[in-house]
FIMAR-312422 format. One line per field, with one value per residue (C-alpha): x, y, z. Coordinates in pm, 1 decimal, decimal comma. Layout:
// residues N
xx = X / ...
yy = Y / ...
zz = Z / ...
This chain:
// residues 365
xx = 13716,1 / 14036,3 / 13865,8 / 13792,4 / 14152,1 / 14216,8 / 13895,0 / 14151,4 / 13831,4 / 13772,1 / 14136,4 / 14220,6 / 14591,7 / 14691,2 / 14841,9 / 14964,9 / 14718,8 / 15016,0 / 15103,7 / 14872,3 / 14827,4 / 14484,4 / 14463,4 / 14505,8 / 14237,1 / 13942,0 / 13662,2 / 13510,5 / 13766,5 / 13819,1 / 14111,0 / 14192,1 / 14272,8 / 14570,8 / 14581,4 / 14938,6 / 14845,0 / 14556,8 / 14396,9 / 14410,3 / 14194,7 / 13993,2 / 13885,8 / 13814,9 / 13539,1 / 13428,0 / 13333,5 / 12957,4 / 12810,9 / 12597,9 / 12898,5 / 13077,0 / 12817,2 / 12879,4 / 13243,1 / 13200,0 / 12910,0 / 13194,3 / 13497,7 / 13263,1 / 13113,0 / 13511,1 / 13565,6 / 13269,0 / 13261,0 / 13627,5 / 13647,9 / 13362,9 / 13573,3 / 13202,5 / 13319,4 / 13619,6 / 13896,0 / 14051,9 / 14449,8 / 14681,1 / 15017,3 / 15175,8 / 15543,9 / 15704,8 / 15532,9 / 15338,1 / 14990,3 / 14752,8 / 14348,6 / 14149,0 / 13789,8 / 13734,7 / 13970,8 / 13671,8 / 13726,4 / 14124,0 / 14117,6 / 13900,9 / 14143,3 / 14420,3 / 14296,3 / 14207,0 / 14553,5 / 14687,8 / 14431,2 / 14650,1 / 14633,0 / 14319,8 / 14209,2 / 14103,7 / 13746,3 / 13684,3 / 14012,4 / 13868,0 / 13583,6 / 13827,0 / 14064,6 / 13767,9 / 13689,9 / 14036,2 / 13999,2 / 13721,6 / 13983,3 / 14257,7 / 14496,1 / 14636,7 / 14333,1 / 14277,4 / 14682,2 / 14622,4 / 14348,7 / 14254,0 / 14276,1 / 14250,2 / 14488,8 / 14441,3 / 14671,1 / 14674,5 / 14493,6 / 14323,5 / 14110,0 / 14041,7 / 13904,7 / 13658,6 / 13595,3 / 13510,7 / 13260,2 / 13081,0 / 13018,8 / 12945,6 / 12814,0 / 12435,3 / 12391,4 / 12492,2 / 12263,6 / 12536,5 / 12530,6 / 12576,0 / 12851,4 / 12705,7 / 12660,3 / 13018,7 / 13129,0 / 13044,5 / 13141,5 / 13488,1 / 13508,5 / 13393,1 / 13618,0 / 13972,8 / 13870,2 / 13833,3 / 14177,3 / 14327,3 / 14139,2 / 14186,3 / 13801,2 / 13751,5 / 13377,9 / 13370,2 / 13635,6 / 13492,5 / 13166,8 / 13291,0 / 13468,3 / 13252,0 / 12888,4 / 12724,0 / 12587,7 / 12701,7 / 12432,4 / 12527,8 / 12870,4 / 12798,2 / 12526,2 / 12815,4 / 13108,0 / 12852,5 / 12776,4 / 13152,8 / 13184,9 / 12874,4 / 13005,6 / 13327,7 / 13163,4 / 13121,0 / 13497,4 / 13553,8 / 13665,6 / 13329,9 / 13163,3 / 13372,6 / 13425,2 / 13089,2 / 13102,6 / 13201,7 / 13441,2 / 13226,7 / 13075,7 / 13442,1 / 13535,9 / 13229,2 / 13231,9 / 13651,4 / 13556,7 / 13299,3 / 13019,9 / 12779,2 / 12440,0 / 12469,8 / 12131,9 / 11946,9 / 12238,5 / 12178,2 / 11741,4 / 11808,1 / 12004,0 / 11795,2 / 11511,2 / 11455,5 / 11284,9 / 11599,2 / 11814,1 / 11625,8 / 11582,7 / 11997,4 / 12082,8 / 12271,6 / 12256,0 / 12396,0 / 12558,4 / 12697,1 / 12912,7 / 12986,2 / 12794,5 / 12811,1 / 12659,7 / 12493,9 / 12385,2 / 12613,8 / 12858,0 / 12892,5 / 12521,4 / 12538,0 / 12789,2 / 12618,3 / 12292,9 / 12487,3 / 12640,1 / 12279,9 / 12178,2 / 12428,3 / 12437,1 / 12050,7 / 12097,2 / 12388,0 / 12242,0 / 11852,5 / 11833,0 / 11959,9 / 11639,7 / 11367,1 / 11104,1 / 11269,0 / 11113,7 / 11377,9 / 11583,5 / 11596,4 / 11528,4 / 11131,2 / 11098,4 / 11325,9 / 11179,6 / 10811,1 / 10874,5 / 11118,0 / 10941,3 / 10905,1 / 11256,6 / 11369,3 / 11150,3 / 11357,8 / 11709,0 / 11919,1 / 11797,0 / 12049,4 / 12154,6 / 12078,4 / 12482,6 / 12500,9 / 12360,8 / 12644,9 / 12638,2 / 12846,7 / 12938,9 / 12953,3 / 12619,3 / 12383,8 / 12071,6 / 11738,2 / 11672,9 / 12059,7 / 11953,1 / 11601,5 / 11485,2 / 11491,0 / 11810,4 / 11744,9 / 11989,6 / 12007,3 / 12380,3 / 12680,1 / 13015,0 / 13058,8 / 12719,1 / 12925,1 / 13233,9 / 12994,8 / 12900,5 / 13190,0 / 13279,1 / 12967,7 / 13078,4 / 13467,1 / 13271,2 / 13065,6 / 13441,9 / 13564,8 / 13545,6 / 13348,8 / 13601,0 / 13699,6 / 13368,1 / 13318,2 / 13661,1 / 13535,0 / 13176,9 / 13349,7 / 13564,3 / 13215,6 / 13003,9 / 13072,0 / 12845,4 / 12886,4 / 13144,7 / 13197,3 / 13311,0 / 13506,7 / 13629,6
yy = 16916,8 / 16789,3 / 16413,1 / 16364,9 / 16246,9 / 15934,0 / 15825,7 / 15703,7 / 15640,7 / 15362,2 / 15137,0 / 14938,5 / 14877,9 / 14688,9 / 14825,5 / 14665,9 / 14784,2 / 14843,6 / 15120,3 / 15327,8 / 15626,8 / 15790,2 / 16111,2 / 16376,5 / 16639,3 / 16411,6 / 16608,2 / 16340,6 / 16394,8 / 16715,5 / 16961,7 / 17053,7 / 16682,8 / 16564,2 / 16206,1 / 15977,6 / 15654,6 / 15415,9 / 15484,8 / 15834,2 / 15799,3 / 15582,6 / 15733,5 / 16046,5 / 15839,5 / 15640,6 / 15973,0 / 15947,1 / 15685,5 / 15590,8 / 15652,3 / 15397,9 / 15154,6 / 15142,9 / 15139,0 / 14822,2 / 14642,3 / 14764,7 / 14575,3 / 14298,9 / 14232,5 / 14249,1 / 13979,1 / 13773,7 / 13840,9 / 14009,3 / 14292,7 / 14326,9 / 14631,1 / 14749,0 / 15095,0 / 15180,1 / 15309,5 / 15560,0 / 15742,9 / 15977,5 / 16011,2 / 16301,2 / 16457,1 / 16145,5 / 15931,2 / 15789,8 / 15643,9 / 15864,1 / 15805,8 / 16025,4 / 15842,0 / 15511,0 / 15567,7 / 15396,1 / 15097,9 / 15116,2 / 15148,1 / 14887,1 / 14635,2 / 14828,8 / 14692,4 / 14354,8 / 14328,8 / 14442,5 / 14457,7 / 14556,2 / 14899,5 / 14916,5 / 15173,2 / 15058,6 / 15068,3 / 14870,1 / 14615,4 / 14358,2 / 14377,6 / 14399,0 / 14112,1 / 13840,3 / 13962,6 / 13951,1 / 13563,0 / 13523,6 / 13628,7 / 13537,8 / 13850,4 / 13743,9 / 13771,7 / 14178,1 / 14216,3 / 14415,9 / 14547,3 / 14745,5 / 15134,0 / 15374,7 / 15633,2 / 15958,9 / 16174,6 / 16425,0 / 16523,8 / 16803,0 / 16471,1 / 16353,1 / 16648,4 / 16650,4 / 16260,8 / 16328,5 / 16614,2 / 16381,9 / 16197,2 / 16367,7 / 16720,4 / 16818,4 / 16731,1 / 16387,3 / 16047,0 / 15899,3 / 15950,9 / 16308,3 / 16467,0 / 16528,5 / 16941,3 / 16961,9 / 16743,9 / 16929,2 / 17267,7 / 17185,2 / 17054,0 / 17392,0 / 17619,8 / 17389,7 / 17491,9 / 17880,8 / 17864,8 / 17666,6 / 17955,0 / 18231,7 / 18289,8 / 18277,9 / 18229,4 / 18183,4 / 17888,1 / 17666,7 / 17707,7 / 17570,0 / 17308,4 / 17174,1 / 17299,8 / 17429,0 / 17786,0 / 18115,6 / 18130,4 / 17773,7 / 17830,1 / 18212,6 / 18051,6 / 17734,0 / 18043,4 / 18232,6 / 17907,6 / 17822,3 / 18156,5 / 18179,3 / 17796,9 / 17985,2 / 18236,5 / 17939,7 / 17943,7 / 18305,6 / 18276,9 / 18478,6 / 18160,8 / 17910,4 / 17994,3 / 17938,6 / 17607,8 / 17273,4 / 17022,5 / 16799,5 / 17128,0 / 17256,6 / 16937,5 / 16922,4 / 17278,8 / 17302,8 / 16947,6 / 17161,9 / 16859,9 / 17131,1 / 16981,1 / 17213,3 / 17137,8 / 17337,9 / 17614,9 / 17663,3 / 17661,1 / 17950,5 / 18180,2 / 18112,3 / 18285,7 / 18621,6 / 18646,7 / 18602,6 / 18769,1 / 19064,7 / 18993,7 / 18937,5 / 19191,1 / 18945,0 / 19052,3 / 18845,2 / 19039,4 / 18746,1 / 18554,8 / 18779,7 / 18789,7 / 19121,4 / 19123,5 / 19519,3 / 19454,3 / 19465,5 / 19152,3 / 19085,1 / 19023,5 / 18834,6 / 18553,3 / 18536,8 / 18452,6 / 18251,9 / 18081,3 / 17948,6 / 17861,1 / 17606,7 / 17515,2 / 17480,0 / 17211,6 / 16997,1 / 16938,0 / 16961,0 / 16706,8 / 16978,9 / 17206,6 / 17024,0 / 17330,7 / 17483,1 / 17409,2 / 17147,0 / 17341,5 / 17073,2 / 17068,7 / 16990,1 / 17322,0 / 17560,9 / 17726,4 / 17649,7 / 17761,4 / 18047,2 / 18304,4 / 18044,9 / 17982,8 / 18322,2 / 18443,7 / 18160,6 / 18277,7 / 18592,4 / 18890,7 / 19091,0 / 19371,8 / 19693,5 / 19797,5 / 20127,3 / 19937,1 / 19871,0 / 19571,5 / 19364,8 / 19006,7 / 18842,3 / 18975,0 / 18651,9 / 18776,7 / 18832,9 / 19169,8 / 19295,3 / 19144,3 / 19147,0 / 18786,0 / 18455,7 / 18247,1 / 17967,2 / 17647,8 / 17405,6 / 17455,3 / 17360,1 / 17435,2 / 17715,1 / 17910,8 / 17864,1 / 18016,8 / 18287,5 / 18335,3 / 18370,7 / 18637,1 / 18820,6 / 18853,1 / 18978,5 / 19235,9 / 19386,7 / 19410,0 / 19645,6 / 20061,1 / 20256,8 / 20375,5 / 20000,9 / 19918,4 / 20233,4 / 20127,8 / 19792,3 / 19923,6 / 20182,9 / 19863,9 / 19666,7 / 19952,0 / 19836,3 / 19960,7 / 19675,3 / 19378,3 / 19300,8 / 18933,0 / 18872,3 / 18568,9
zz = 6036,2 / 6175,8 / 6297,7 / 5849,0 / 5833,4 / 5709,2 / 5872,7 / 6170,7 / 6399,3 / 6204,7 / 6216,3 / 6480,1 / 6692,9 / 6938,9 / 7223,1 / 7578,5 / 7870,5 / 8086,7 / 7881,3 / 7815,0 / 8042,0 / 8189,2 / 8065,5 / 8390,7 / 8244,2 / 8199,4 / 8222,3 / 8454,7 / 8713,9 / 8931,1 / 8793,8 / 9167,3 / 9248,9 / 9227,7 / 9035,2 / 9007,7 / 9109,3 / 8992,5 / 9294,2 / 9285,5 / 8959,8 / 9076,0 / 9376,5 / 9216,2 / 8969,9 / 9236,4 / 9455,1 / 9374,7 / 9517,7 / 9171,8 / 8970,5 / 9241,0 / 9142,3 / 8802,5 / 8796,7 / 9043,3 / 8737,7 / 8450,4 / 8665,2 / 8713,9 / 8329,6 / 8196,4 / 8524,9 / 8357,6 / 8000,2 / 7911,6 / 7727,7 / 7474,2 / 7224,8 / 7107,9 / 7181,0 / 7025,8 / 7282,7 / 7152,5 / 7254,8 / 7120,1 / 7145,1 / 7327,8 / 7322,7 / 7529,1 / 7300,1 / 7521,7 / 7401,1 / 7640,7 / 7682,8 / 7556,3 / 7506,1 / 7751,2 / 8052,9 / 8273,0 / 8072,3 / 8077,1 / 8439,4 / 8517,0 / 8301,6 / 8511,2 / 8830,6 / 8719,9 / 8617,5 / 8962,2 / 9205,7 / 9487,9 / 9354,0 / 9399,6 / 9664,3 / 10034,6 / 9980,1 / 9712,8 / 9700,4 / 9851,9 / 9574,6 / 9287,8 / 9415,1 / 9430,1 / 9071,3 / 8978,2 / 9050,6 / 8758,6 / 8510,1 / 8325,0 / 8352,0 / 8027,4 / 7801,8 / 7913,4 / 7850,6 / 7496,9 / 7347,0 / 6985,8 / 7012,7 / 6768,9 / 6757,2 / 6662,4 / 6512,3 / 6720,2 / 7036,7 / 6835,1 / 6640,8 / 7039,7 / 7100,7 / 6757,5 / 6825,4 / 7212,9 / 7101,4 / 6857,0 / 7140,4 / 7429,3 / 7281,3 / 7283,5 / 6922,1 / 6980,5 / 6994,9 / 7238,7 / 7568,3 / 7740,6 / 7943,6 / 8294,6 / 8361,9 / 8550,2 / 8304,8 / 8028,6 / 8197,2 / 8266,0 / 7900,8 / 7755,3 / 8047,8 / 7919,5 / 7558,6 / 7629,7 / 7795,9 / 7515,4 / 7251,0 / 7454,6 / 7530,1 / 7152,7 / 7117,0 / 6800,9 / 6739,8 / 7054,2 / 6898,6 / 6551,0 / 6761,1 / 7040,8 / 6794,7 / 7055,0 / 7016,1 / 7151,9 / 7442,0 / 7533,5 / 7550,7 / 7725,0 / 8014,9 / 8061,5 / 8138,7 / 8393,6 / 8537,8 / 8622,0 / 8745,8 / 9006,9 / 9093,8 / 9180,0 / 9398,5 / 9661,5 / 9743,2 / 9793,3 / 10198,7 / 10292,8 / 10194,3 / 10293,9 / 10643,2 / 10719,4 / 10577,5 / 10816,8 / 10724,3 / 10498,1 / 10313,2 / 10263,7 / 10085,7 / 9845,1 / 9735,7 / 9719,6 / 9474,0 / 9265,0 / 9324,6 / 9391,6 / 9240,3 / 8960,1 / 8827,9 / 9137,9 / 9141,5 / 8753,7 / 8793,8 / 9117,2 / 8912,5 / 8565,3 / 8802,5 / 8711,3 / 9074,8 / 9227,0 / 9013,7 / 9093,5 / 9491,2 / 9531,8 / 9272,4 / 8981,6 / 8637,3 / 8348,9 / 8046,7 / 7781,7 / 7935,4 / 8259,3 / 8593,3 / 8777,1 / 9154,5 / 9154,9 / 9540,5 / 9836,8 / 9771,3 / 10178,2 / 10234,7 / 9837,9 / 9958,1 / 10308,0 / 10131,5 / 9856,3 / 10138,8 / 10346,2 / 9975,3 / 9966,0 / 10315,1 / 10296,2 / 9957,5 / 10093,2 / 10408,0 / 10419,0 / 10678,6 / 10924,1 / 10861,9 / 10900,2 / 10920,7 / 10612,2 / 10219,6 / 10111,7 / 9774,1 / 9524,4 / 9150,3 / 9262,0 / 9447,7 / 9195,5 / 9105,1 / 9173,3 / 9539,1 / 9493,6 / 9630,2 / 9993,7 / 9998,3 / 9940,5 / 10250,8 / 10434,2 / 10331,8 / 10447,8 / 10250,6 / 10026,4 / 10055,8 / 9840,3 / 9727,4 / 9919,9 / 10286,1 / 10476,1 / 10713,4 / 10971,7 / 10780,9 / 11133,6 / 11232,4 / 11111,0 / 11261,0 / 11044,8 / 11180,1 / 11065,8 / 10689,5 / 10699,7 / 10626,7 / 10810,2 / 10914,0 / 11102,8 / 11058,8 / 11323,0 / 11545,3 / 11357,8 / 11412,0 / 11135,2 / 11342,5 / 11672,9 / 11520,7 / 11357,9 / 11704,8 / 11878,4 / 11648,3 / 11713,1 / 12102,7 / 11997,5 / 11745,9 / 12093,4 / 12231,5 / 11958,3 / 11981,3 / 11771,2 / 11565,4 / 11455,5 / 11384,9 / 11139,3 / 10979,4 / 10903,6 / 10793,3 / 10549,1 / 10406,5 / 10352,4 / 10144,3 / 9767,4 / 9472,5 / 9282,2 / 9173,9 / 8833,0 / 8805,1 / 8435,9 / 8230,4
């Protein structure tokens, strides 16, 4: 075990605030971001508006109390020997700003400047990290941590997920290694891989464009609640009803995929915004899957794989189940589309319909 070393965990250095550098693939922050400044980072954490609040209490106790080093922080140093952050970059960042408030972002500035006052820059200038000899130890010290096994705190899902996905691309999909790594079982690390891959499904374009701007943003930011997306497809109800079946770590869509992503689509539309339909069963982690069988009834049926049907068409009668959202932007522009489709000849329309029959889509690592 590569973190038995020397017992490094345990020895303390002191190293200048200034210089040490967040680590870019955090597993709390979003790989499709883009983070350079401090308040690119901190943006990205403060996205949530819980995980805003406690970022705001952390920046506020060091303000009060200084930095309590209870929890060791702990860095590595990569190939520009730079000291990077592998376990407390919430903590580093929050010194960051106290330091230099100004680079704080817009919306909470003002908040970290009047803190800023309570402190005396000086005292949160260094602080004791221990460094690890490698980021292979981070990443054995991390999972002690943050895996399942662990009496510290948990990884959120996403968290956890993204963790597990930069491991098989590090071990080329080697099962076997991440689960002598990270300790979590085959079927742990097999359900996490078809989890990442069904989240992926939501930005294929057939879902997307049916999205508005504020849906776009969350799905393209994979903050999907993960918890209700992960009880739907555990159903073995509606596995069978939209034609999914699992095979290890591989998900493989046996219906037709068009009417799939449609329904995949309402799904999500139907969990970010359930304010929007009000005479629909709310989808949240109370009603999957004790309600299932409701909110199937509710949603756009799929599709047996040799039916063959117009994407554009959102009716129930075309796909044989209920669709009812309240008017948004992405069911005008589904609309409009529906009026250039009675505009087209015949022979366009069998073109497209030939291009839509699929028997089945097999979706792989």
């Amino acid at each position: 075990m590569a973190g038995n070393i020397d017992m490094w965990w345990e020895k303390r250095a002191l190293r200048s605030i200034d210089q040490l550098k967040l680590w870019q693939d955090n597993p709390r922050l979003d790989p499709a971001e883009s983070h350079i400044t401090l308040a690119d980072f901190t943006e990205e954490l403060i996205s949530i508006p819980s995980d805003k609040q406690s970022f705001m209490e952390l920046i506020s106790s060091i303000a009060d109390k200084g930095y309590l080093s209870f929890d060791p922080i702990v860095v590595w140093k990569d190939e520009q020997d730079r000291y990077v952050v592998a376990e407390g970059n919430r903590r580093v960042l929050a010194m960051k700003l106290l330091r230099n408030p100004s680079k704080s972002p817009r919306s909470i500035r003002k908040f970290v400047m009047q803190q800023a006052e309570l402190i005396e820059r000086d005292s949160i200038d260094k602080v004791r990290v221990c460094v690890a000899p490698s980021f292979e130890d981070c990443e054995w010290y991390i999972l002690q941590r943050h895996s399942t096994s662990t009496i510290q705190r948990r990884w959120e899902r996403l968290q956890q997920q993204r963790w597990i996905v930069s491991l098989c691309d590090k071990y080329s999909n080697n099962l076997e290694v991440i689960r002598s790594k990270t300790g979590f079982t085959r079927s742990e690390i097999e359900k996490t891989l078809r989890y990442v891959k069904l989240r992926d499904l939501s930005t294929r374009n057939e879902v997307v464009k049916l999205m508005d701007t504020q849906e776009k943003e969350i799905i393209y930011s994979h903050r999907i609640p993960m918890t209700i997306i992960e009880r739907w497809f555990d159903s073995a109800d509606v596995r069978d009803a939209w034609g999914l079946q699992y095979s290890g770590s591989d998900i493989k869509i046996t219906s037709n995929e068009s009417s799939f992503l449609f329904a995949y689509a309402k799904l999500l539309k139907r969990i970010l915004n359930s304010d929007k339909y009000p005479d629909e069963v709310v989808i949240n982690t109370r009603t999957v899957p004790e309600k299932n069988t409701e909110i199937l009834k509710s949603l756009p049926a799929v599709l047996d794989s040799q039916d063959v049907v117009d994407p554009q068409d959102t009716s129930s009668e075309a796909r044989g189940g209920a669709d009812k959202p309240n008017t948004n932007d992405a069911t005008k522009d589904t609309e409009a589309n529906n009026v250039g489709d009675k505009e087209k000849t015949s022979s366009d329309k069998a073109t497209e319909k030939k291009k839509l029959t699929e028997t089945q889509i097999e979706i792989r690592w």
